[in-house]
C-alpha positions in Angstrom: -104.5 45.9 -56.6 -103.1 46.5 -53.2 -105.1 47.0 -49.8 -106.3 50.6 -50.8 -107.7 49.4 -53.8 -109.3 46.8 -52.4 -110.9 48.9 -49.5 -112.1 50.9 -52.7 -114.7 47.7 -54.1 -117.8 47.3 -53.9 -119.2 44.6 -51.4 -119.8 42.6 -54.2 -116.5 43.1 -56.4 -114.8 41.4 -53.2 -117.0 38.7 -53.1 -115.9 37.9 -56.9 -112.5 38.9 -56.3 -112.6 36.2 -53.1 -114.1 33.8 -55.8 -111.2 34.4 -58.0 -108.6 33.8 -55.3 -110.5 30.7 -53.4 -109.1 28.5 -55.8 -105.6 29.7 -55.9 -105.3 29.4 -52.4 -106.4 26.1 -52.3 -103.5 24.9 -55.2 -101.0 26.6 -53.2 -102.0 25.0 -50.0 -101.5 21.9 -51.6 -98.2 22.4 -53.1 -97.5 23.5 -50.0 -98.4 20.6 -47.9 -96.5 18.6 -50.7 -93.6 20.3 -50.1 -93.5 19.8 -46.5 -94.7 16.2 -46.9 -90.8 15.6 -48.5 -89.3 17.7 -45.8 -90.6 15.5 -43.0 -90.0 12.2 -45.0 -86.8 13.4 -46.0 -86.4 13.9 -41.7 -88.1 10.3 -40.9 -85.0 9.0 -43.4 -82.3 10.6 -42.3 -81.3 12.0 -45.7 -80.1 15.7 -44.6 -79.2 17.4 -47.5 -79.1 20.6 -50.1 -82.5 18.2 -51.8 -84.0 18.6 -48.8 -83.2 22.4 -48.5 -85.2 23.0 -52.3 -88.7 22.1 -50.7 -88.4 24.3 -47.9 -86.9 27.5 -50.4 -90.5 27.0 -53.0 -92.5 26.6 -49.9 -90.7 29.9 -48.2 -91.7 31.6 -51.7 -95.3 30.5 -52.0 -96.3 31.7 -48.6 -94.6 35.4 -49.2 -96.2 35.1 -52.6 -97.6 38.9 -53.3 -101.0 36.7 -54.2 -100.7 34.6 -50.9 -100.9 38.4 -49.1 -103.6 39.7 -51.3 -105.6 36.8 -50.4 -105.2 37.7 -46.9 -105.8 41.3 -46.8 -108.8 40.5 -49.1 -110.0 38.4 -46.1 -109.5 40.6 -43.4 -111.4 43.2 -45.6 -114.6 40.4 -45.9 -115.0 40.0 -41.8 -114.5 43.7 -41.4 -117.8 43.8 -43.9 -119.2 41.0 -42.1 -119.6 39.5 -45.8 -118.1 36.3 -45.1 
């Protein structure tokens, strides 16, 4: 579904469909922060590198993740229908 079809749901087919993606977000937040987490202590130990360079390329893909931007729109769309 992309932001037409989701401007087409019922108020509550978003709230399920937020219910579906609350818990994806919160996994890739995680990885995410994990990620990072051995970006900054591969920084604090001075061990520059292509190994540090892999974190940052998954954690550059998870946040343009089509899902990730779903989530977002899907968002926006709840406070425009003051359902969140």
């Amino acid at each position: 579904m992309n932001q037409k079809d989701l401007s087409a749901l019922t108020d509550q087919e978003l709230l399920e469909e937020a219910k579906k993606l609350k818990s994806f977000s919160i996994t890739n937040a995680f990885f995410i922060g994990f990620l990072l987490g051995i970006v900054f202590f591969s920084v604090i130990k001075s061990t520059f590198g292509v190994l540090m360079l892999i974190p940052l390329y998954f954690a550059y893909k998870m946040i343009n993740d089509p899902k990730a931007k779903r989530s977002r729109a899907l968002n926006e769309l709840l406070k425009e229908r003051n359902l969140k």
